[in-house]
C-alpha positions as a printed NumPy array, in Angstrom:
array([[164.578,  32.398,  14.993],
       [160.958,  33.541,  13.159],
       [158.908,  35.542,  15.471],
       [155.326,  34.183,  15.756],
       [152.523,  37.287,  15.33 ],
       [151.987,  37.887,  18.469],
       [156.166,  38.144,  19.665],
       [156.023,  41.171,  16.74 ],
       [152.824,  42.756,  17.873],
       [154.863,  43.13 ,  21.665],
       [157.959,  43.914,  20.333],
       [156.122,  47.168,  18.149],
       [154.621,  47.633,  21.58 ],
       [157.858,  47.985,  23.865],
       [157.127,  45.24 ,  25.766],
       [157.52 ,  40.832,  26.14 ],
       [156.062,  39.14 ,  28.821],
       [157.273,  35.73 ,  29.188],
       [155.17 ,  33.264,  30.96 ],
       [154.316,  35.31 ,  34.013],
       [150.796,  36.884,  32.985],
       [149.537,  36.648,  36.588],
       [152.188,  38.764,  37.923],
       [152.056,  42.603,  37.231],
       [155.17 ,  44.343,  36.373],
       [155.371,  46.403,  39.401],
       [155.236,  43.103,  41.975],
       [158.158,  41.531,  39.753],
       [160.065,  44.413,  41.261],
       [159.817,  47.494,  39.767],
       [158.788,  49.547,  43.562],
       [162.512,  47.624,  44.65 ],
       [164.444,  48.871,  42.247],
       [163.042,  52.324,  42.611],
       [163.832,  51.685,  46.269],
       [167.296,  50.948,  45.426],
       [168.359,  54.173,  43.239],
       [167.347,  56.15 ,  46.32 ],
       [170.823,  56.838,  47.759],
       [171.987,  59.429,  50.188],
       [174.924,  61.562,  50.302],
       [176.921,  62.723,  48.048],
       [180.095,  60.996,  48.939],
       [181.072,  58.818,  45.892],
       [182.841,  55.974,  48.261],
       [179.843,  55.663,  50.527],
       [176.848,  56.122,  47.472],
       [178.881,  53.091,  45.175],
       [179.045,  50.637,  48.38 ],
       [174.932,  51.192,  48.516],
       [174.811,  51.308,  44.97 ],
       [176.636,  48.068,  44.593],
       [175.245,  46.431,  47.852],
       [171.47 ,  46.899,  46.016],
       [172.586,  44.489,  42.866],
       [170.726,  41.495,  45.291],
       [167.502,  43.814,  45.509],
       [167.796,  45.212,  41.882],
       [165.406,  43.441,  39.789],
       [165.729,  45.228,  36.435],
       [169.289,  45.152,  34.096],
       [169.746,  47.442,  31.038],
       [171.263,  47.004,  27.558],
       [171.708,  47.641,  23.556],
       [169.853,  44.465,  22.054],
       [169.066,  44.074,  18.252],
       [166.267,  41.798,  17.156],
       [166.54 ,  39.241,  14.729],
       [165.661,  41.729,  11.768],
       [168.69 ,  43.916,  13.013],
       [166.099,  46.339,  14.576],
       [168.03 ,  48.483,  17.112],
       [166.591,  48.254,  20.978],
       [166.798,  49.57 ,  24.32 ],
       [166.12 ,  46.38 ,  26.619],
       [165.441,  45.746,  29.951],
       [165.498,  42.32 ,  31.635],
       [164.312,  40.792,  34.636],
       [166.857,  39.258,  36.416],
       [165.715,  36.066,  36.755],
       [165.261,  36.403,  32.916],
       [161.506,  35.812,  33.289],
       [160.654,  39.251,  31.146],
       [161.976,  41.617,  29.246],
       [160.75 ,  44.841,  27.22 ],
       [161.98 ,  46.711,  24.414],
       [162.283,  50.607,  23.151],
       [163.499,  51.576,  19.642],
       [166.381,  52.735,  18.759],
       [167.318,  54.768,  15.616],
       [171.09 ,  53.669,  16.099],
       [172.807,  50.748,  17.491],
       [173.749,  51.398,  21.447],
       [176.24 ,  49.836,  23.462],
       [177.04 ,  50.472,  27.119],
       [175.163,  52.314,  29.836],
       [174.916,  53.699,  33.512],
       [172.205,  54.377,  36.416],
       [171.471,  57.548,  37.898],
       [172.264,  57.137,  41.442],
       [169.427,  58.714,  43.053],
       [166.496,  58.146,  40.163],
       [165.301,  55.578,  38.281],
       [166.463,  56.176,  35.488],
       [168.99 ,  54.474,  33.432],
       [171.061,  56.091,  30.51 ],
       [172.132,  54.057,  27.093],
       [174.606,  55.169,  24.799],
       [175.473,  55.071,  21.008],
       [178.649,  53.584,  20.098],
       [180.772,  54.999,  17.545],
       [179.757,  56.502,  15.589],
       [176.492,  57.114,  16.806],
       [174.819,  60.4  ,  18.109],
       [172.49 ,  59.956,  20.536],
       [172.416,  58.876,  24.457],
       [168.871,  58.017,  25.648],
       [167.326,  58.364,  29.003],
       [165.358,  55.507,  30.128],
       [162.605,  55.483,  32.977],
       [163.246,  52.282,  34.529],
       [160.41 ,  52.443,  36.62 ],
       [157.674,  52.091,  34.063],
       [159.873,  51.299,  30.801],
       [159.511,  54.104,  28.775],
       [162.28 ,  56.554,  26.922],
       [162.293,  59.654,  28.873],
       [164.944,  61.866,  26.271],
       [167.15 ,  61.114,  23.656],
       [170.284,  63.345,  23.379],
       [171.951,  64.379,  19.787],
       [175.92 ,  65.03 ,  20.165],
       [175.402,  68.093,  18.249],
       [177.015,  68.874,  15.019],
       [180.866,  67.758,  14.632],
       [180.73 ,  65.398,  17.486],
       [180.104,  61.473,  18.571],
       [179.943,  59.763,  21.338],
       [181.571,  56.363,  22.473],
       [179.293,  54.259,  24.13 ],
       [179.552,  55.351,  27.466],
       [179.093,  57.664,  30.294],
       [178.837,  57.884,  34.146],
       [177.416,  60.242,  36.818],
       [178.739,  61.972,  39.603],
       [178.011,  60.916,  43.378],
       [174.68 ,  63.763,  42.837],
       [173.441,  62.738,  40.021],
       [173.381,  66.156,  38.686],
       [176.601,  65.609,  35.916],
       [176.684,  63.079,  33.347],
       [180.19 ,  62.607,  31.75 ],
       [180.106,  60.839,  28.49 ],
       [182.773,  59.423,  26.257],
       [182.83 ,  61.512,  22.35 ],
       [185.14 ,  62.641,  19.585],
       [185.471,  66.358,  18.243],
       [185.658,  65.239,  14.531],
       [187.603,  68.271,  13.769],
       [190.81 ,  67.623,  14.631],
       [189.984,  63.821,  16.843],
       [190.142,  64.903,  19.832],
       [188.951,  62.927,  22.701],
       [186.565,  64.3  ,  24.95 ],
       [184.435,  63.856,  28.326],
       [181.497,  66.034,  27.521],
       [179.64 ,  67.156,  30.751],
       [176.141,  67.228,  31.002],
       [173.279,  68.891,  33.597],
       [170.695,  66.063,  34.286],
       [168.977,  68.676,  36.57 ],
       [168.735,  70.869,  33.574],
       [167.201,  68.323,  31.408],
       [170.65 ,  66.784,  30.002],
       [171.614,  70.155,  28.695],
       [175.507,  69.992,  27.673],
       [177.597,  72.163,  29.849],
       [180.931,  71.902,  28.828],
       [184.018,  69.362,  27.34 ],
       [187.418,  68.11 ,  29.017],
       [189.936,  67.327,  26.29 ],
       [191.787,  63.8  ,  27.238],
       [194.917,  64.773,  24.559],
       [193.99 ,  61.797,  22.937],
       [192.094,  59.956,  20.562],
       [189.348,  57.738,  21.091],
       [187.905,  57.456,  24.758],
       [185.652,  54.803,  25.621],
       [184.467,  53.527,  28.301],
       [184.85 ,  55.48 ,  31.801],
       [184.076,  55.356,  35.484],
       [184.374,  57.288,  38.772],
       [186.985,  56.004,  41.416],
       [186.107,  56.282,  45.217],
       [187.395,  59.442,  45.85 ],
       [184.62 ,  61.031,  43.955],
       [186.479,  63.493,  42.193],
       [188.637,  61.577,  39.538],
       [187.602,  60.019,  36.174],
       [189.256,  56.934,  35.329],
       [188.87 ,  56.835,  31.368],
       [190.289,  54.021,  29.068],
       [191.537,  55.531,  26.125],
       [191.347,  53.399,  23.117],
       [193.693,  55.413,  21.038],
       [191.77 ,  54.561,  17.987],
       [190.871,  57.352,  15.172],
       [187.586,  56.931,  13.71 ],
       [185.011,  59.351,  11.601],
       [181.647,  58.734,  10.561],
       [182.534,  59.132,   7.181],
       [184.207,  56.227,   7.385],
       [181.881,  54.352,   9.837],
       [183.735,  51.842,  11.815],
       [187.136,  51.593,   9.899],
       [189.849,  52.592,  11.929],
       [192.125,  55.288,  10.575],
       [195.418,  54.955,  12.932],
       [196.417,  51.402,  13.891],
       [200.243,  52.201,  13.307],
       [200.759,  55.513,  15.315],
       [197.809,  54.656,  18.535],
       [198.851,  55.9  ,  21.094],
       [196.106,  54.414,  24.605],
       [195.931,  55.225,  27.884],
       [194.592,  54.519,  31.359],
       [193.99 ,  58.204,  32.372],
       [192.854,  59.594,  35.747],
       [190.946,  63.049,  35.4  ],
       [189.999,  65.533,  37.963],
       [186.635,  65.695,  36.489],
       [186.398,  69.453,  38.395],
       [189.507,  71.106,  36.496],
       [190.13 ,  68.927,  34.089],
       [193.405,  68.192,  35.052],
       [194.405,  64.679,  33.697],
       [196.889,  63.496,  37.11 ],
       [197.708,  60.239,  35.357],
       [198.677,  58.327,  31.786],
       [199.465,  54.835,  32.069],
       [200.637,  53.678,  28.736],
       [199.883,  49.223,  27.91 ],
       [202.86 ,  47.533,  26.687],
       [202.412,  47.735,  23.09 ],
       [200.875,  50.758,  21.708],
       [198.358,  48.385,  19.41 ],
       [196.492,  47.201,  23.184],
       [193.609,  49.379,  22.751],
       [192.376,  50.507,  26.214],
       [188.578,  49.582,  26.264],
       [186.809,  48.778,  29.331],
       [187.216,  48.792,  32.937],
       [185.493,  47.969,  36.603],
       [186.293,  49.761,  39.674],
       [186.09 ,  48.302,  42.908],
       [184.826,  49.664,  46.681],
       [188.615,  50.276,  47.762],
       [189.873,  51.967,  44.162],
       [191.937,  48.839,  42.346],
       [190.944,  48.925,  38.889],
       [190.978,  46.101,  36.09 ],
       [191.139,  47.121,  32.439],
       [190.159,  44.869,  29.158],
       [192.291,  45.256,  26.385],
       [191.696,  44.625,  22.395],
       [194.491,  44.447,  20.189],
       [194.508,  45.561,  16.948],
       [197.578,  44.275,  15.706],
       [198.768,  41.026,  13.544],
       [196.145,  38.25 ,  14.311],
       [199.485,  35.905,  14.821],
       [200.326,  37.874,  17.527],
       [198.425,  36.393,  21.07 ],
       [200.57 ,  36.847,  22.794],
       [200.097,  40.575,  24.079],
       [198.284,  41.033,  27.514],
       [194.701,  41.305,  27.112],
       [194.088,  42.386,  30.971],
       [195.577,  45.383,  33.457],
       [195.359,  46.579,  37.503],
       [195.907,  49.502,  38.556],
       [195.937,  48.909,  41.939],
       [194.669,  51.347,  45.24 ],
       [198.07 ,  52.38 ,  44.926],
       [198.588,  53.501,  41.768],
       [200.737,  50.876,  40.509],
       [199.664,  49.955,  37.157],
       [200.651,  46.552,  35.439],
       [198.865,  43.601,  33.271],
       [198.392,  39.962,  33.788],
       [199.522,  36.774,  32.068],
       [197.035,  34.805,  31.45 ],
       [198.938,  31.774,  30.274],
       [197.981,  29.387,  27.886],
       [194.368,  31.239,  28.534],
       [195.706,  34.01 ,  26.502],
       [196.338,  32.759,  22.884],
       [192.598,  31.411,  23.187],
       [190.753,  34.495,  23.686],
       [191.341,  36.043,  20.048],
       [193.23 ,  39.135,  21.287],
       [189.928,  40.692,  22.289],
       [187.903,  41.244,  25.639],
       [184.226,  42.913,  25.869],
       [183.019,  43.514,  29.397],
       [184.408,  44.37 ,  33.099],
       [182.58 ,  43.311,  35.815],
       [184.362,  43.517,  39.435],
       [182.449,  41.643,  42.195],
       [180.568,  43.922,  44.767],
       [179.44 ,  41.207,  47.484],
       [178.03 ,  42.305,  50.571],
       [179.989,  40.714,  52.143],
       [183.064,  41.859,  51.097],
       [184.483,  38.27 ,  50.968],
       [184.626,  38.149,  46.606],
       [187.307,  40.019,  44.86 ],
       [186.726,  38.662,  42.224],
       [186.42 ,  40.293,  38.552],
       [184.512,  38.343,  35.78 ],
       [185.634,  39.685,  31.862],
       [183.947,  38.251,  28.798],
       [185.556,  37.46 ,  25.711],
       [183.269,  36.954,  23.116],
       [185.36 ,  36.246,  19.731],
       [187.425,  33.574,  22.034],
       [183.847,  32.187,  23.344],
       [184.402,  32.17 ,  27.156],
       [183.921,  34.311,  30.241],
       [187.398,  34.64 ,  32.422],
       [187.066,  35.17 ,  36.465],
       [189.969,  36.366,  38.035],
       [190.886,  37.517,  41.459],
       [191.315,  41.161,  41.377],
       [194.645,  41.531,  42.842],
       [196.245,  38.393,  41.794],
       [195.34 ,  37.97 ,  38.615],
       [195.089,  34.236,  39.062],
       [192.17 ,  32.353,  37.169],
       [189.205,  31.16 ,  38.913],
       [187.387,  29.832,  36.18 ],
       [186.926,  30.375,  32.233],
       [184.107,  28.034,  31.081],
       [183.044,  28.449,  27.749],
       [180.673,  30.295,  26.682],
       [179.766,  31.062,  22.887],
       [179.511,  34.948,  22.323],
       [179.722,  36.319,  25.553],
       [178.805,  39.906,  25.92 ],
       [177.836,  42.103,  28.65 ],
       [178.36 ,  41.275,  32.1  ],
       [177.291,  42.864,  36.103],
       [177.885,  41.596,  39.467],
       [174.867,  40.231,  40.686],
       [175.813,  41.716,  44.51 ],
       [175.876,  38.145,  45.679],
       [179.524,  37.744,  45.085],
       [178.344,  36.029,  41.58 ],
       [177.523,  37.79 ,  37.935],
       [174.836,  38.469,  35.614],
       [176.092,  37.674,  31.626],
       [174.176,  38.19 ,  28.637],
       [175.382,  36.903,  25.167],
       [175.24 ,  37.932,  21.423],
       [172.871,  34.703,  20.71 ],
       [170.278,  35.602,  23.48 ],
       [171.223,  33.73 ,  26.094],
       [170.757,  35.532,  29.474],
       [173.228,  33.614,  32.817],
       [173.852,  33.179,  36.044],
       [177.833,  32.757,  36.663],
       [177.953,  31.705,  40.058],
       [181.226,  32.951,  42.966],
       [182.527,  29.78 ,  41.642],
       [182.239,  30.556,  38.154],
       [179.718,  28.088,  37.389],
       [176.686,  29.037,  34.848],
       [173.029,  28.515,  34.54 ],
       [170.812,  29.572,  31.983],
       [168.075,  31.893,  32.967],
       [166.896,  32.686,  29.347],
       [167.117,  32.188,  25.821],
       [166.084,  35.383,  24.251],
       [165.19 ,  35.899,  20.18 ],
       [168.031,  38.959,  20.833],
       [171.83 ,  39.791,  20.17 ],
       [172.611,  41.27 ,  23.114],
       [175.238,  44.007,  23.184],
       [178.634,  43.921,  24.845],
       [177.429,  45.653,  27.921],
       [174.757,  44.977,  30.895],
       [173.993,  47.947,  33.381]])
């Protein structure tokens, strides 16, 4: 899709308005969403049930977006879709996470990139960028603690491939602080359960080096994981192994009362569909994966995004996963595992509860959705972007 003059002088600038030129930035939302990252306590449990319960007062999303010249991006969206604005990036980015008492939101470099980037959501602007330092890369992911203070962030020591949660002090302007070794390869994306205390870190189990860019170096001895890490000692309290050491552990959601779903990929023979492609653990620490059925075969032995639904009202427990080489978004109830819906949908890629018991989903060929509690879709936008596989 060409770009008229105009579209590229914005896009150089940072920033595309779309059709609301009476309307300043700051009245589409921007003094809300400040209002919503300003969360007391320090109480994980009690900060992600505000945190969550702001999604239907947060008017801003964040994401990795390329532009039709394969220009890398930071993005922001409205989320009614009605603007957007754009930072560059010197690397391609991928998943993200909000400070929970700033505005600020944080992007990430995927493998193997080097840089996370600290975005002022407030008034759209880059704040910091981050280098790994020398011998290391990160993931594509991170989350903060309950203070905001410590950033935790996915990365590989490319000495010897070992996978790491690298700390860092927000308060001391992202300095790194220190490393928790996984004793394992390839960590990716991560999250904090309820308790406040434990990491929950999906360990892909794939070797990589940016030598080597995005080939991957071990697909007959992986060896993933669904760890749980006391993020204070270290300690890693849990390893939950898939059922076939080829179902890369990729993403995850957490809900309000700790049950956990994980998306797998599997890197094995393309003839076998077969393999589970989704996990619980549940608030009990029972971990085990869902049959999708006849959904399964159709999804191309890959899933993207976790979403798990964060309704007021409690009543959802749902989680919405999207599955972009099988073209289709999957909702399933969190505990069950049964299917809800799986309309199609061509590319899907990153996806966030909307706080309504409903979701936000962007896709690799611009399009930016509403998926309803029912799991039915409306088009908000149709956006000269590829969105990334991740919405924040």
């Amino acid at each position: 899709m060409a770009l008229d003059r105009q579209r590229r002088k914005l896009l150089k600038l940072g920033l595309v308005k779309l059709g609301l030129a009476k309307r300043s930035l700051f009245k589409l939302g921007l003094g809300s969403l400040g209002a919503g990252f300003a969360l007391g306590g320090t109480n994980l449990a009690t900060a992600q049930r505000v945190l969550d319960n702001q999604e239907n007062r947060r008017q801003w999303f964040f994401s990795a977006v390329d532009d039709p010249e394969g220009n890398h991006h930071l993005a922001g969206i409205h989320r009614d879709g009605s603007e957007y604005f754009l930072l560059p990036a010197p690397e391609r980015c991928h998943g993200g996470c909000l400070h929970p008492h700033q505005p600020q939101a944080v992007l990430f470099a995927r493998r193997p990139g080097r840089h996370f980037h600290v975005v002022d959501a407030r008034h759209h602007r880059e704040l910091q960028s981050i280098d790994a330092g020398p011998g290391y890369h990160f993931y594509g992911h991170g989350v903060f603690d309950p203070s905001g203070r410590w950033l935790y962030v996915t990365a590989n020591r490319l000495e010897d491939a070992m996978g790491l949660v690298r700390v860092y002090d927000a308060n001391a302007g992202y300095a790194h602080h220190h490393d928790i070794e996984l004793d394992g390869i390839g960590p990716h994306e991560l999250k904090l359960m309820p308790d406040g205390d434990t990491l929950i870190v999906a360990l892909g189990g794939i070797r990589t080096h940016p030598d080597s860019g995005r080939i991957k170096l071990n697909l007959e001895d992986m060896d993933p994981a669904l760890l749980l890490v006391n993020r204070h000692s270290g300690e890693i309290q849990a390893r939950h192994r898939p059922s076939h050491h080829q179902l890369s552990v990729r993403h995850l959601d957490v809900a309000a009362n700790g049950s956990v779903i994980v998306g797998y990929q599997f890197e094995g023979p393309v003839w076998e569909t077969h393999h589970p492609l989704v996990a619980h653990l549940d608030p009990q620490g029972k971990f085990h994966e869902f049959d999708l059925g006849e959904l399964q075969p159709k999804l191309a032995q890959y899933t993207a995004s976790v979403a798990v639904s964060q309704s007021q009202s409690g009543s959802s427990s749902s989680t919405l996963i999207t599955a972009p080489r099988g073209g289709r978004i999957i909702m399933l109830d969190q505990q069950s595992g049964d299917i809800i819906a799986a309309p199609e949908l061509a590319d899907a890629a990153g996806a966030r509860c909307d706080g309504q018991g409903g979701y936000i989903v962007t896709t690799g060929n611009g399009g930016f959705y509403q998926v309803s509690a029912q799991g039915g879709l409306t088009q908000l936008a149709k956006l000269p972007l590829r969105w990334d596989n991740h919405l924040t």
